[in-house]
Phi, psi and omega in degrees: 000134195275169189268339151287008203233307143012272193285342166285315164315301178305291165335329155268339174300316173304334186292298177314299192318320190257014165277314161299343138271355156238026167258007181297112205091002179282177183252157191272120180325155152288127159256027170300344182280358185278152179302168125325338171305326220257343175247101185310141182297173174300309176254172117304137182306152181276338171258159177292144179065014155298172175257125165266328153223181169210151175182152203296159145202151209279175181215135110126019166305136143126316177260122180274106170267126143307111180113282151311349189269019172210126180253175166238097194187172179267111160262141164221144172285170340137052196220130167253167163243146188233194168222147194291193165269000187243016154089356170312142132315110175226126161308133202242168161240162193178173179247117165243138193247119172252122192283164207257354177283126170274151204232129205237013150330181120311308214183098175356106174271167190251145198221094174252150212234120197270089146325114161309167199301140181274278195144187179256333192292118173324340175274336197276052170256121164324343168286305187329309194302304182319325204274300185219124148239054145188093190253147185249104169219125181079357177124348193242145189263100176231152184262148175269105168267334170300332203298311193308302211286301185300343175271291159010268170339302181295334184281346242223315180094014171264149193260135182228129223237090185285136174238133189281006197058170148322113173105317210258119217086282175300145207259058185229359213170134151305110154352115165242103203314153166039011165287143209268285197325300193296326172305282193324280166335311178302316183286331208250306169322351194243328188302288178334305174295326160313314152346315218223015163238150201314121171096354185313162172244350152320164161173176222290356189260356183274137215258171192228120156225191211241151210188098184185150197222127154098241148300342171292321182290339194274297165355291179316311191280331177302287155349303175272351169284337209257343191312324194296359188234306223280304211231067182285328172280337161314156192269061207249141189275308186153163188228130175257104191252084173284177185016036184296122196291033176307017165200108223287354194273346181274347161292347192262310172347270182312297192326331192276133189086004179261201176315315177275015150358314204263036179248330190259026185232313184275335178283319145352288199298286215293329228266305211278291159358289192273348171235106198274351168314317188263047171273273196305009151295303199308308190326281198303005192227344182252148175304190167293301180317277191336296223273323194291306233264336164268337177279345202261314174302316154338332196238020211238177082022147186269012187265320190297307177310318169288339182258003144289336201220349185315132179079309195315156175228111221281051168261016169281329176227040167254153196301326219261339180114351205237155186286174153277353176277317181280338183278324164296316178328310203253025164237088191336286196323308198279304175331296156351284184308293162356283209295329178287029190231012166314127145255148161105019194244359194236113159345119173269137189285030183193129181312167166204128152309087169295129180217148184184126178286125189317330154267358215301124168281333175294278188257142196279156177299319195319273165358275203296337198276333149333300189304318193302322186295270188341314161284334140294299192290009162249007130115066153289167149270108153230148186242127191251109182238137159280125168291120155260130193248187190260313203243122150296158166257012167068015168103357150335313236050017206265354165284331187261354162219030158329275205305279187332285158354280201264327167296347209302283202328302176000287180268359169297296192324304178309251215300017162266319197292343159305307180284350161261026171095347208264148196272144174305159178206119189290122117282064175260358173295318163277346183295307162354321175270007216266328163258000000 
């Protein structure tokens, strides 16, 4: 690890630590604590990427962050319609940030922008985080760790469009974490809504990219495959899918026993939510412990969750003694499912960049640069870069959220020069040799 590189990881590594104390011990949120905005009416508009409400909100309120604690934009929150993976109407929630930066372009790009893991509990929605970012509600900690990169964005004079997912925010549902459908979707539904609130400065001639790291990349990525069927009339450009968990079962792997433990508790919850098939497996497979353990990751944040499951190792809470990973492994139903959360099996209709550190302890390298392969051989434009890093970090995160740091310009910079006209350049002739 080079010595520039060095002290912004320990600086974030720090950070986490004292975000993670001081979520120790919270109690798990409510969602009487979510505005009303937030409960979706009984029906929905019939088209996708309709608007159901809207309404102005302030940004970077209540906590003075030096750099974040004002972005510079017009904010509006947010609530849209997407469609689920079971083919439902689903109310999505979110943020359009219209900048406060004149854009001297043709024509204003638009950025919709895939947030890294929240947690599942409804005060964690990225709209909430945008609103305070370092907000305490019910008892739950949740951080805007995104603001810096949108403000970035907004300074660029692109206008940027946040999507809460499926579940995170709207009181109608648990967040359903890592669904490759529901994300992907959510996010290209949220491009469409940006379109159509009041005052936007954008319109159908503003070119669009996709832009997330970590579950935003899997987001992204999920996104630049399905746009070409799903979202066809959008103007979209490329996509930036950083650290994408594109293959969610060698991910629950690494994940298990490190800091992020409770990320493989939230995808549980959701995967059981949208397939009520797999309830009496989990019933039959998880302890007292388990059963505790998930329901308590149901409500929580992503600092509570660490500061709750940090190190566990979740054979604490199966009957048999075995991870969770292994129990979906020796189960058809789970397996299934899982496997039907594959990113990389659908041409994507736009380059897209991968960036993923060579050690990244959460989500494995191996996994995403196989997608960078994968996607070359149905012949995407992807340009694939490996962090290298030298040294593990032992289930820290701090390898898995280096390259989000120290790359952030990097890869704002790659997908702005997409939205400014300048052509993607593939490197899969050599990634292609990369296994």
């Amino acid at each position: 690890m080079s010595p520039s590189i060095r002290p912004a990881l320990v600086a974030r590594s720090s950070l986490a630590a004292v975000l993670v104390a001081a979520a120790a011990g919270a109690a798990a949120p409510s969602a009487s604590a979510v505005s009303a905005f937030y409960t979706p009416p009984a029906a929905l508009p019939a088209d996708n990427g309709s608007l159901v409400r809207s309404e102005s909100m302030k940004l970077g309120a209540g906590v003075n962050i030096p750099g974040i604690a004002t972005l510079p934009g017009r904010a509006t929150r947010i609530m849209y319609r997407s469609t689920d993976s079971t083919g439902q109407p689903v109310a999505v929630t979110g943020t359009y940030i219209e900048p406060s930066k004149k854009f001297y372009g043709p024509a204003r790009p638009l950025v919709a922008y895939a947030a890294g893991t929240q947690g599942q509990g409804d005060e964690c929605a990225p709209s909430l985080g945008l609103e305070n970012p370092l907000g305490f509600n019910a008892g739950s900690v949740n951080v805007s760790y995104e603001t810096p990169t949108i403000y970035n964005l907004l300074n660029r004079g692109f206008a940027v469009v946040v999507t809460d997912y499926v579940g995170l925010g709207a009181t109608d549902r648990l967040h359903t974490y890592v669904n490759r459908v529901d994300q992907g979707r959510a996010v290209l539904d949220a491009a469409r809504a940006a379109f159509k609130v009041t005052g936007a400065s954008i319109d159908s001639s503003s070119p669009i990219g996709l832009f997330g790291y970590s579950q935003g990349g899997g987001a992204t990525a999920s996104a630049a495959e399905l746009a070409s069927t799903y979202a066809p009339e959008l103007n979209l450009k490329a996509a930036f899918a950083g650290a994408p968990p594109a293959n969610l079962a060698d991910t629950m792997r690494t994940a298990d026993g490190t800091t992020l433990t409770a990320v493989i508790g939230f995808a549980v919850n959701g995967f059981v939510q949208t397939y009520p098939q797999l309830k009496p497996i989990l019933d039959a497979n998880t302890n007292n412990a388990g059963k505790a353990a998930l329901k308590k990751i149901a409500g929580a944040c992503i600092g509570d969750g660490a500061a709750s499951f940090a190190f566990q190792k979740t054979n604490q809470w199966t009957t048999s003694g075995v991870s969770i990973s292994t129990v979906v492994a020796n189960n058809p139903v789970a397996k299934a499912i899982v496997d039907e959360q594959q990113i990389g099996r659908i041409k994507p209709s736009i380059p897209v960049r991968i960036i993923t550190g060579t050690k990244d302890d959460i989500v494995p390298h191996a996994q995403a640069k196989r997608l960078a392969v994968d996607w070359c051989a149905l012949g995407g434009v992807v340009d694939y870069r490996p962090v290298v890093q030298y040294f593990g970090t032992g289930g820290t995160s701090v390898n898995h959220l280096g390259p989000m740091l120290t790359e952030s310009s990097k890869s704002q910079q790659w997908l702005i020069d997409r939205l400014n006209g300048k052509p993607a350049v593939s490197n899969c002739a050599s990634v292609k040799r990369m296994l």
